[in-house]
N, C-alpha and C positions, 0 to 999 in steps of 0.2 A: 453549556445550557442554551437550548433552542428558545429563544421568547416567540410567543405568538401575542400580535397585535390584533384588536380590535379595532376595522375599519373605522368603523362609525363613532365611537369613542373617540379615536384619532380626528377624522374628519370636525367633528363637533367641538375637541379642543384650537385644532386651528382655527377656525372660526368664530369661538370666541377671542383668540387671540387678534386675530384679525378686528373685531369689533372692538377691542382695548386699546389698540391701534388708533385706528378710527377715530375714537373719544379723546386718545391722548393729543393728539393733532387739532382737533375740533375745538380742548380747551387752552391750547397754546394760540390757535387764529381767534380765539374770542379775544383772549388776551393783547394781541393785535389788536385788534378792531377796539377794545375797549380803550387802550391809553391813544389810538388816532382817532377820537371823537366819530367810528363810524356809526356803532349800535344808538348814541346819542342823537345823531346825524337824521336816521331813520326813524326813531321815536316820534310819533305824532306826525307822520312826514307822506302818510298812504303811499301808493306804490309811487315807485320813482323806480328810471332806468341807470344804468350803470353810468350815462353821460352825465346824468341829471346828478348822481351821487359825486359822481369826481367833483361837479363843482361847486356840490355843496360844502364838499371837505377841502377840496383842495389838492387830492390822492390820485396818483395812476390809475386812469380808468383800466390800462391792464396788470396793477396787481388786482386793485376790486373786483375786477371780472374773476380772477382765481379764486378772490379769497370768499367771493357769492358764493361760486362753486362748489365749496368746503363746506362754509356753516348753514349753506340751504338742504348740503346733503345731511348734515347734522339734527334739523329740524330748529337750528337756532336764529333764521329768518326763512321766509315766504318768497318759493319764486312762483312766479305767475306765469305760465308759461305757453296761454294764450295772445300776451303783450310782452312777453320777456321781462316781467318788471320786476323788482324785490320789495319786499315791504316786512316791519316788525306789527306783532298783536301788541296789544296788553300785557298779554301773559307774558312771552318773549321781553317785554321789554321792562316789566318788574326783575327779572332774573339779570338782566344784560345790559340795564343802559341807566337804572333808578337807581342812584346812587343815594344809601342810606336807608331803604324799601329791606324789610325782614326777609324777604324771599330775592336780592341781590346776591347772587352768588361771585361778582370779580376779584372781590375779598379774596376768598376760599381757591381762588381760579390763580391768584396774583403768588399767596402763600404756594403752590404747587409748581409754579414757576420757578419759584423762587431758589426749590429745591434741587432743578436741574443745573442751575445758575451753577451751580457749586458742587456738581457732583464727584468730582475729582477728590475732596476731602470725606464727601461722603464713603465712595468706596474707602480712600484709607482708613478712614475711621473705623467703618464697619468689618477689616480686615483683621484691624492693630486690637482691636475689643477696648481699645484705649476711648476716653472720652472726648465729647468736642462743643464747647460751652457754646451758650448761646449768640455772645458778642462775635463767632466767629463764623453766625452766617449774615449772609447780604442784606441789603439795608430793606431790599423787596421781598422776607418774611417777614421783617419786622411790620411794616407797612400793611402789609397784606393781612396778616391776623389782627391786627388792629381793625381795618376795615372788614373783613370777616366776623367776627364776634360783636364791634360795634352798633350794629341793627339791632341784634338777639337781645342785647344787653336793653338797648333800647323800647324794645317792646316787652322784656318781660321784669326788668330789675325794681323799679318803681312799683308799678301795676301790681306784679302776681308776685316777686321772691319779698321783697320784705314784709309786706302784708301777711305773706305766711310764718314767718317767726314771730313765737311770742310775744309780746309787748314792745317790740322794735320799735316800730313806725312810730309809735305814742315816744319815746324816748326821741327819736330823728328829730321830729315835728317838733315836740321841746325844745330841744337843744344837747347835742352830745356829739359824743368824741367817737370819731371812726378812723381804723385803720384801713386802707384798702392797700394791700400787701400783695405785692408782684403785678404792680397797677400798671406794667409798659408803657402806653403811651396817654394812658390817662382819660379814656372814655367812661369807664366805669368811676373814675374819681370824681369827674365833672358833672356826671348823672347824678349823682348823690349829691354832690352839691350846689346846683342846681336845684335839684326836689326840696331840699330841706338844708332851707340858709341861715335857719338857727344852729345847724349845726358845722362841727369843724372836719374836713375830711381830710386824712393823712394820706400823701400818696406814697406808695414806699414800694424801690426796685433797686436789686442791685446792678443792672443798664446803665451806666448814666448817660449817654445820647439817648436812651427812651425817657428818661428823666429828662432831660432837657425841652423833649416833644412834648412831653407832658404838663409842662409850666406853660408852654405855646399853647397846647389846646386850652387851658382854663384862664389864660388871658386873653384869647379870644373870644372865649365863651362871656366872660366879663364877674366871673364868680371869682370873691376874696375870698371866701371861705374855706380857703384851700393853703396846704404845707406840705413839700413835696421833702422827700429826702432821699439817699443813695445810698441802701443798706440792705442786709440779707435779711431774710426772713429770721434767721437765730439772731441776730443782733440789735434791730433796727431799736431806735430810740423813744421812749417816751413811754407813759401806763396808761392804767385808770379809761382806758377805751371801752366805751359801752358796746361798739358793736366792732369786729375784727373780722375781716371778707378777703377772700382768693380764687381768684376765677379763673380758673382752667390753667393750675399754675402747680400746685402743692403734687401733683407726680411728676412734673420737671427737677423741684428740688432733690438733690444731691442726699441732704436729711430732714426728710418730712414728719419725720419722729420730731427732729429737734425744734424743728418750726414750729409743728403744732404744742409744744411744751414751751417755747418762749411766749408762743401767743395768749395761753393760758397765763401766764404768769405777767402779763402785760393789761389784761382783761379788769376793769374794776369789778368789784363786787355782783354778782348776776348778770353782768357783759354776757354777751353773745359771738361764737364763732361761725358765720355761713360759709361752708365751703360750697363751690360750684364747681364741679367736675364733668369730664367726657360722659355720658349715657353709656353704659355697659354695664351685663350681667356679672355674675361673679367667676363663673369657666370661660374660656376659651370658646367650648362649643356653642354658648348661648351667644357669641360676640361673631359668628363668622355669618355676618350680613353684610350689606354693602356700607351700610355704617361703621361699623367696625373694622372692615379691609380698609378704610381711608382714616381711620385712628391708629392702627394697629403700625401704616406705615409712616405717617406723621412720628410714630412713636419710633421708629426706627432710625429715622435720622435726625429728628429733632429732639425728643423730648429725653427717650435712653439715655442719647451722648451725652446731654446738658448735665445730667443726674449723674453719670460716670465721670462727669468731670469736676466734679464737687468732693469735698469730704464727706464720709461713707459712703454715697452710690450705688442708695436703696434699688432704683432703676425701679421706682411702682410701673411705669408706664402709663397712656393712656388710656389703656380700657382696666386698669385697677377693680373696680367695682364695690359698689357701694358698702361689703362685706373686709376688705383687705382696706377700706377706708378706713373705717370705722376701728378696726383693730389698731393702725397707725392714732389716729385721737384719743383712745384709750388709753397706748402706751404711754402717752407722752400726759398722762392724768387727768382727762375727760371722763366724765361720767354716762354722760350720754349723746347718743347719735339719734338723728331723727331725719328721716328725708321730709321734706317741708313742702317740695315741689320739682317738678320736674317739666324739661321740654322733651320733646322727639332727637332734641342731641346733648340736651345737658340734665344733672340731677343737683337739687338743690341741698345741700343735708346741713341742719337745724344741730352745732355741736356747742353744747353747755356744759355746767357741770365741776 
């Protein structure tokens, strides 16, 4: 069988391959430049030459000359190229150098690294169809999606997610009992408690070096209201919880049927479940945007394995949708699903009942 190719098709795949390229490289020298203090370096710094930057950092003025080269072709700093100088904006430097800024992406940048870190298990993994748990990637995903989701959580979990479930916040502000289940490193456990120090915040993962980070951030933070423990979501310890939350976590689990049915059964009287999950529609086809190619492959090496490496090994993935969600809380004897709120990458869904 004769195939006939199309030039131009041809042409226009290489070339976007060529520009994925490009970008892959682009976020691996950010990543550079972010752990040697360069994009920090340059923040607030107007232009400066390559000399002037060496000795602001301390750095080979001939790797910096390369790596200018790189992230000025990227459009992720400013050459000047009437004085040869580089410089970051504003904008540039909320995304690259504002550590903790909702529009910070090294989080997101550091989690992607993290991945190549390790890709020798990945391909096994992804060969044997066998699972591969969370504790057995590098300590630079962990870190990383910590600092990735830690802004989000920051500008919107206080403000805009609990305000939107029913009589929450009024219960927070009171005094009540909250589980925050599959808390990692404990940013969302420390937010909450924090906002509302009459009440008691559970942090509960089955990690325990993220357990561990987790006791570190909230005694930093200098919040007592806090009780960490090292348990799975079907097991963890204690009841009578007014509010029970899981933030980008419940399609990692293995059985998220069984979760969501221990949680209910954990739940005091009219408690409340907020799940916080990836953004995505309910098909495939509604999910093939650029948000979803970077969920979809997230889900490929991280989240699938973790879930295949559990007992049952549902494998929701990350782009589930708020439709296969909803059916999972049901099963496990929920009455109702309600989305409560949402971001441009997460959906907040309001489960009682």
């Amino acid at each position: 069988m004769t195939e006939t190719i199309n030039e131009t098709r041809l042409n226009d795949l290489i070339g976007k391959v060529i520009g994925d390229v490009a970008g892959a490289m682009s976020l691996y020298l950010a990543y550079l430049g972010d752990h040697a203090g360069v994009f920090d370096a340059l923040d607030g710094a107007g232009r400066v030459t390559i000399a002037q930057l060496a000795e602001k950092t301390g750095l080979n003025p001939k790797y910096l000359k390369e790596w200018l080269g790189s992230v000025a072709g990227a459009g992720y700093v400013n050459h000047h190229a009437e004085d040869d100088t580089f410089s970051i904006d504003p904008e540039q430097a909320l995304v690259f150098a504002r550590e903790g800024q909702p529009a910070c992406m090294q989080g997101f940048i550091q989690a992607i690294v993290s991945q190549y870190e390790s890709h020798e298990k990945a391909v096994d993994t992804f060969k044997s169809g066998k699972g591969r748990p969370w504790g057995d990637h590098t300590q630079c995903l962990f870190c990383g999606t910590d600092r990735f989701f830690r802004p989000g959580y920051q500008a919107n979990l206080i403000d805009n997610w609990i305000p939107a479930l029913g009589g929450v916040e009024e219960k927070l502000k009171a005094g009540a009992k909250v589980a925050d289940i599959g808390c990692g490193h404990g940013s969302s456990t420390v937010l909450l408690a924090e906002a509302f120090p009459n009440s008691t915040i559970h942090g509960i993962d089955f990690h325990a070096p993220s357990i561990e980070e987790a006791r570190k951030k909230a005694a930093d933070a200098g919040v007592t209201n806090v009780e960490f423990q090292v348990a799975t979501a079907q097991d963890f310890a204690g009841g009578d919880f007014d509010l029970a939350c899981i933030f980008d976590a419940l399609h990692d689990m293995g059985d998220p049927v069984g979760a969501a049915k221990h949680i209910r059964e954990t739940l005091a009287p009219g408690g409340t479940f907020m799940l916080v999950e990836p953004m995505a529609g309910d098909t495939m086809a509604e999910n093939l945007n650029p948000l979803g190619q970077i969920f979809y492959a997230f889900s490929t090496t991280v989240c699938t394995p973790n879930s295949l490496s559990q007992d049952v090994g549902l494998g929701l993935g990350a782009q589930a949708g708020e439709k296969r969600l909803a059916e999972v809380c049901k099963q496990a004897g929920f009455a109702s699903v309600r989305r409560a709120a949402e971001t441009p990458t997460n959906m907040v869904l309001e489960v009682t009942g």
